[in-house]
Each structure stands twice: as structure tokens, then as C-alpha cells.
N, C-alpha and C positions, 0 to 999 in steps of 0.2 A: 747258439748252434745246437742240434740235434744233440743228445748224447750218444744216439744209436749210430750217426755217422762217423764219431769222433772214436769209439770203440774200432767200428768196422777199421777206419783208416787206419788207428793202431796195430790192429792185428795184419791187416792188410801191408804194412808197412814194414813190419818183424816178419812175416811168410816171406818177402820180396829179397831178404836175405838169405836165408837160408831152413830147411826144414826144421820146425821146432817141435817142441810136446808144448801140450796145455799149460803143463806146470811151470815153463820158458814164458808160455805169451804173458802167463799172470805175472810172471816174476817182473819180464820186461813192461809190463803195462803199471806196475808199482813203482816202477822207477822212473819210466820215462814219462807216465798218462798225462800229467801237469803242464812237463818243459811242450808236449806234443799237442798237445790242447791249445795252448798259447799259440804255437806257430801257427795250426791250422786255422784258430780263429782271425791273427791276424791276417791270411792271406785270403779271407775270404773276401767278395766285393763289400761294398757300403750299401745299403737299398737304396735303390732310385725310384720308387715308387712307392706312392703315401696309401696305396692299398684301397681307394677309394676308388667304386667300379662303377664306369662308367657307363651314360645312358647307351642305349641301342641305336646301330648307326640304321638309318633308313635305306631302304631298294632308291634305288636312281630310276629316274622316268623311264628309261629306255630296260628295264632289267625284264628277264623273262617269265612274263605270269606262270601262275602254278597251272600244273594240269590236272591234280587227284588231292584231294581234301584228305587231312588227315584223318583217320579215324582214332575215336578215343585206345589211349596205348593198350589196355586190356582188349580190344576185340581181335590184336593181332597174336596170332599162332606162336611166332618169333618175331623176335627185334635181335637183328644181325650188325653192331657198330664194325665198320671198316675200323680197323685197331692198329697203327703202324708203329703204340710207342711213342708219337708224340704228343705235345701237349693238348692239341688242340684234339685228336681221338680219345686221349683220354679220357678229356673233359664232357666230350658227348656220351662215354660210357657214365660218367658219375652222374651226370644230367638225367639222362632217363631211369637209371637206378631208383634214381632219389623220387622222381616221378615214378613210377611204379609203387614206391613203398608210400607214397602219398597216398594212392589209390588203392592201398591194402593187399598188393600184389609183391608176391618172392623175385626180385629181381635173378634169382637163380631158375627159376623157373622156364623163364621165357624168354630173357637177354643171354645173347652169345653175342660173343667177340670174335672175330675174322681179322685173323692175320693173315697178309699176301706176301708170300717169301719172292721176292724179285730178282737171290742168286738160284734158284730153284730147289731141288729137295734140301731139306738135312743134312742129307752128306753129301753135297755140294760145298767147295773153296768158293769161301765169299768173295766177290769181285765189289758189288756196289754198296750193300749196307753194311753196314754199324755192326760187329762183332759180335757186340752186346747185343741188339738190339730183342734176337729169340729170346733170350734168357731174360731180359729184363718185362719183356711181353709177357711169360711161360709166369715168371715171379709177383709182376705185379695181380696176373688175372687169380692168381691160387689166393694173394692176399684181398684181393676181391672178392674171393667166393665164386668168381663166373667161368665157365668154359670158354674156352680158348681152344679154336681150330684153326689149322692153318689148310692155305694152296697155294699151287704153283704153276709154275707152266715150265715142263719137263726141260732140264737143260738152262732156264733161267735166263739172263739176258744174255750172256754169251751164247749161248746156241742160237737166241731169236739175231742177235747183232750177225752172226756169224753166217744165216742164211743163203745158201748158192744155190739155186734149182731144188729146192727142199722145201715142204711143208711146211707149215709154223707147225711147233710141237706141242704133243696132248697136254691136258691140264689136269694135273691130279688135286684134290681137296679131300680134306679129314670130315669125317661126320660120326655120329654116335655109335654108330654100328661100325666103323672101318673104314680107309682108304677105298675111293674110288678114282680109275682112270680114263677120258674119255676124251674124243678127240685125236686127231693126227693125220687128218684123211684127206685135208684139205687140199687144194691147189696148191701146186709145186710155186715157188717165188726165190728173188735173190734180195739180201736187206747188205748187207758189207759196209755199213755206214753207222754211226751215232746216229740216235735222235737229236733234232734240230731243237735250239731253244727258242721255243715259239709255245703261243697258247694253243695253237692247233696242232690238235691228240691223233690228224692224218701221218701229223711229220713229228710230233714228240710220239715217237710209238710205245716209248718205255711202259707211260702210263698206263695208254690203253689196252696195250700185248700181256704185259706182266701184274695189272691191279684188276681195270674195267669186264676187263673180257673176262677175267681170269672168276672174276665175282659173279659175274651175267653166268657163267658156266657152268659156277658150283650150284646156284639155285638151282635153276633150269634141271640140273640133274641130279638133285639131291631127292631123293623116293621119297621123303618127308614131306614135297612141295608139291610133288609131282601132278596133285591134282587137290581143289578144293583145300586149297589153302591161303592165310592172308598173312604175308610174310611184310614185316616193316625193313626195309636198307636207311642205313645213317651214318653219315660222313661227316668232317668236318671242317667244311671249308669256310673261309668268313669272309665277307665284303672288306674287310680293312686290310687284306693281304693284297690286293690287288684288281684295278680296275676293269679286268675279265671278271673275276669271282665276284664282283659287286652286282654284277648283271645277271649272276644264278638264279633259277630260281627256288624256294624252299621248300616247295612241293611237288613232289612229278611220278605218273606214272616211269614204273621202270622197265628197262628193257627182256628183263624176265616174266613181265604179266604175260597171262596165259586165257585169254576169257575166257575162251571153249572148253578150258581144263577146270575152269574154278580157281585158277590160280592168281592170286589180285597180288603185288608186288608196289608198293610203293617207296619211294625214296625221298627223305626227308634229309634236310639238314637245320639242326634242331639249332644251332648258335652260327647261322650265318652273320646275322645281326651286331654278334657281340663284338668288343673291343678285347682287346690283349690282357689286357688290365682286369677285365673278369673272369677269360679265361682261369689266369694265375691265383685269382680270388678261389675260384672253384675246388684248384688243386691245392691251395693252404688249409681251406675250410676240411678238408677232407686227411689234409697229411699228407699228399701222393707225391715221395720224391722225383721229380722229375726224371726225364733219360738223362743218361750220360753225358752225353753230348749239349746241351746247355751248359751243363757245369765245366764244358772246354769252352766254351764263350761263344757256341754257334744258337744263330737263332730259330735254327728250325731243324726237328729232328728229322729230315728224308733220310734219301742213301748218302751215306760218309762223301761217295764222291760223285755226289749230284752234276748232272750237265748245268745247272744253272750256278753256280758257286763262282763266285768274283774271284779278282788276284789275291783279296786277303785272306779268304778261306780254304785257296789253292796253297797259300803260301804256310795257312796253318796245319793243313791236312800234310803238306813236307816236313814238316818240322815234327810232327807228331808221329806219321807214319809213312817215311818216306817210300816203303816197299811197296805199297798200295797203289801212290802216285806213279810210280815208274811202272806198272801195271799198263796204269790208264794213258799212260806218254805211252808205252810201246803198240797199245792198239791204236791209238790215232796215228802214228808210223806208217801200222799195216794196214791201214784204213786207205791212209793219203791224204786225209782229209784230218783237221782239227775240231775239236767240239767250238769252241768260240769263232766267230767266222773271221776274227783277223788274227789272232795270237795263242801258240799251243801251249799245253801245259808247265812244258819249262817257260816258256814265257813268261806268264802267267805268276808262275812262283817265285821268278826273279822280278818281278813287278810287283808284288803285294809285301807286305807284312803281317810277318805271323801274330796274333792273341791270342795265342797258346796260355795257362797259365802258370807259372810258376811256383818252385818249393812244392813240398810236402800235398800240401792240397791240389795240387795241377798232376803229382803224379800222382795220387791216389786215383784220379779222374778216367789218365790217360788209362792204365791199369784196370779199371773197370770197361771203360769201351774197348780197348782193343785188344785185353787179354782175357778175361773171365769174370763174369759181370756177379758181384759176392753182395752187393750193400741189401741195405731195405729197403723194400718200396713205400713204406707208410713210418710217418713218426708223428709222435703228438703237435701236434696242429700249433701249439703252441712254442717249440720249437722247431717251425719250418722253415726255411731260408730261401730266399730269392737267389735263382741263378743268375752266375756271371751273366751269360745267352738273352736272359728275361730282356724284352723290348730292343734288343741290339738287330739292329737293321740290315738282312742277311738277303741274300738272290731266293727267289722260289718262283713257280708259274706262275703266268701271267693270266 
């Protein structure tokens, strides 16, 4: 195990009592660092995986050709990664990094990272992601070296969910010079519903309203792009999540190109192809402590209380953060409607079982997701540990 997580946990562990001085955590971490050490190592998983990464899974006959060729990574202005904190954005950021400095290029330079906040600004009460999840984004990008901007779309899913005879609302995004906000003008509409768990982003609106659009919107308007410019987009979806994703394809003009303006926009997804298994290779090779949220035993970092999430992830998001849940029970009430199309939330959670994890190491975890996110993002590669989460077979789009 890391030494940098086994510290953190310690001190993390003596704060969770009560206020201490320096002089306390040393005192207490001389006494207890050993019997602490022990426990935490044994409660951590066993590896299920021999680390050996596998080959690249192929396009299916029927997947959709590319429409815009990549151009070599240096002839683009920026390279924008959608960055949500999971593993697999992460991995697209360390991938092109690593390719830029292949080609003699400052990956601080010209890679920015985009975060899309989905409860809406900052000081918005988080309804669907991960507590953690800004700060562990804000932490990991500063131990990267890369800029980190975020946007949103004003009001967040609660204002779009909540829509009655109203607009969808503006979309504000960060850029080097300052917030800008644009947008709001639109056609009046009512939404009073969950999105639907389906691959089509007409009826899962979450993604589209709060990620897609939200992305298309910030180019479009960001005075950097605005004309005569060749911006790269990169996601990361993978053919082995799903028999939709399999049929991406990994090259595409995007919906911000501008040709009259100069503005060429392409969207790439740089590890469609890969397996999980290299993923994780990517993120050992480099040290990059996963989110949180793996090391609760989920397999995929989205929002804490994804429409897509089985009875067992229902049952562990109760047990971990029951206040949250009874949130999303009371808007499916006032909805009338349930997110799953036969059983609602309680249901659900009296239906599953929780894999939450236990002892010392399960709360150091819960404690970083859902109170304030303190660990490292990076430890020597050579003490880096497979999450509980790694390869555990969890709901996501289709």
C-alpha cells in the first residue's frame, strides 16, 4: 500500500475525532501508525487482475465511420478532454499528455481539461454528483500541471428536471480570461420528469442538457475559437462498456465546427478501442489515485445517484448516504413517476445489497467522497493499488 494514503488515512482518521495540533497527529500517528497500517492493509481487496493489458477490442461491422481525420496533435490550437474524474477521462488526459511530450510538445501548453458541473454553479447543493468529485478534479489537474475549467448550465439538473412553461437555462463556462454567460432565450417548454434510462440522449436529457450541449456551447462561444481556429474535443467512451458505444465512431467532425469562421472542431475518442484492464495500466503507470468512489466498490465514477444504478448500488448509496437517497425518493413522489420503469427507489434499496466497504478503510473512503476530498492524487507507481470498483460490473449508458 501507498505510504501517502496510509498517512492521509491516519491523520484523516485522528481529525474525524476531534480538533487536534500537529503535535497530537505526530504524537497519535507514533503510536497508533503500525497497529493502523495493519488494519488498513488488511482491509484492503486482494488484485484480481495480473496487470497484463490487453489487445484492442475492434469496431463491429455495423459501427459508424469516421467523418474528419485526425490531424497530427501539434497542429491543433487546443486539445479540450471532457474530464468528469473518472477513470476512463482521466486516462484520455494522461494519453494525449504523454503524446504531446512524445512530439516535443508542453502538454500545459495546449491540453485543457473541461469539467461539466451537472448540479450547476459552485455554490449550488449537490443533488447528483460525487461531493468529492470538484475537488478531487481541481487536485488531480494542479498535480498534473493542466488547467482545469469548469461549466454549467445555470440552476443544474434541478432547474432543467423542474422545467414548467420555462426556458432551458443559460450556460455559463470558465475560460482564461473570466466567466462567461450565454444563453436563456430559448423556447418556453415543461420537462417535470427524470430522464429515461435509454441510450437515446432525446429522452436521457441529463447528458445532453447538462454535458453535450453544455460543451458545444462553451466552444461556440468562447472568443478564443471564435474564428480561425482548430480545437481537438476528447472523450472517453470505450466499445467494452457497451453495445451502443461499440458502434461510436472515433473520429467525427463536431457540432461546434464553424467553416465559414475558420473554426474546424473535431472530436476524437482516443481509447475507444481499449479494455479496462489498460485503462487501469495507464493509471498505475502514472500513480493517479483513482476517485473516490471506486474505492467504495462502484464501478464507474458518473453522478453518486446515476439514473442508471441497479438495486445493489441503490442499496449502497443508502447505506453510505442515506440523505441523498431520500432526496431522489422524494422527487420521484413529486414527479409521479419512478426512474426505473417498474420499482422506485425504496424499492430498489430493499432489493439490493449494499458493498459498501468496511472498517477503517471503508471510512476513510466514505469521508473523502462525501465530506471533503483530502488524499493524493498521485503516489509512486510502485505503490499503487487496485480499487475495490476496478472491473466490478456496475449500470452505465447504453
Amino acid at each position: 500500500m501507498s505510504p501517502e494514503l496510509v498517512l492521509c488515512a491516519a491523520l484523516d482518521a485522528q481529525r474525524a475525532r476531534l480538533p487536534v495540533s500537529e503535535a497530537e497527529l505526530a504524537s497519535f500517528l507514533r503510536r497508533h501508525g503500525p497497529a493502523l497500517t495493519r488494519q488498513l492493509a488488511e482491509a484492503l481487496p486482494r488484485p484480481r487482475w495480473s496487470g497484463v493489458e490487453e489487445a484492442e477490442i475492434p469496431a463491429p461491422p455495423d459501427a459508424r465511420p469516421d467523418t474528419a481525420a485526425l490531424l497530427p496533435l501539434g497542429d491543433y490550437d487546443r486539445i479540450l478532454v471532457g474530464f468528469s474524474g473518472g477513470k476512463d477521462s482521466v486516462a484520455c488526459a494522461l494519453w494525449i499528455a504523454d503524446q504531446l511530450r512524445a512530439e516535443g510538445l508542453d502538454p500545459a501548453e495546449r491540453l485543457e481539461l473541461w469539467h461539466h458541473r451537472v448540479d450547476g454553479a459552485p455554490d449550488e447543493p449537490p443533488l447528483l454528483d460525487w461531493p468529492c468529485t470538484e475537488g478531487y478534479c481541481v487536485a488531480l489537474a494542479a498535480e498534473l500541471g493542466l488547467p482545469l475549467y469548469q461549466s454549467w448550465r445555470e440552476g443544474g439538473f434541478l432547474r432543467e428536471m423542474g422545467r414548467d412553461g420555462t426556458p432551458t437555462a443559460p450556460v455559463t463556462f470558465e475560460t482564461p480570461s473570466g466567466r462567461r454567460t450565454v444563453g436563456g432565450s430559448g423556447p418556453a417548454g415543461t420537462r417535470r420528469l427524470f430522464p429515461q434510462v435509454s441510450g437515446d440522449l432525446s429522452v436521457r436529457w441529463c447528458s445532453a442538457y447538462l454535458k453535450i450541449m453544455v460543451s458545444a456551447t462553451a466552444i461556440t462561444n468562447d472568443p478564443r475559437f471564435a474564428q480561425d481556429a482548430r480545437v481537438l474535443m476528447v472523450t472517453g467512451e470505450r466499445r467494452q462498456e457497451s453495445a451502443g458505444r461499440a458502434r461510436y465512431a472515433q473520429t467525427e467532425e463536431h457540432r461546434a465546427s464553424a467553416p465559414s469562421k475558420g473554426r474546424v472542431v473535431h472530436h476524437h475518442r482516443p481509447i475507444l478501442g481499449w479494455t479496462e484492464g489498460r485503462v487501469w495500466g495507464l493509471l498505475r503507470r502514472h500513480g493517479v489515485v483513482p476517485h473516490p468512489c471506486y474505492w467504495l466498490g462502484f464501478g464507474r465514477a458518473s453522478c453518486e445517484t446515476c439514473i442508471f444504478s441497479q438495486a445493489s448500488e441503490w442499496a449502497t448509496l443508502h447505506s453510505l448516504h442515506p440523505e441523498r437517497v431520500a432526496q431522489l425518493s422524494a422527487l420521484e413522489a413529486w414527479t409521479g413517476k419512478t426512474i426505473h420503469r417498474a420499482r422506485s427507489i425504496p424499492a430498489q434499496v430493499a432489493q439490493g445489497e449494499s458493498f459498501a466497504p468496511a472498517g477503517p478503510w471503508g471510512e476513510f473512503w466514505r469521508r473523502q467522497a462525501l465530506v471533503r476530498f483530502t488524499a493524493p492524487t498521485r503516489v509512486r507507481p510502485e505503490g499503487w493499488t487496485l480499487p475495490p470498483g476496478a472491473f466490478h460490473k456496475t449500470s452505465g449508458p447504453t
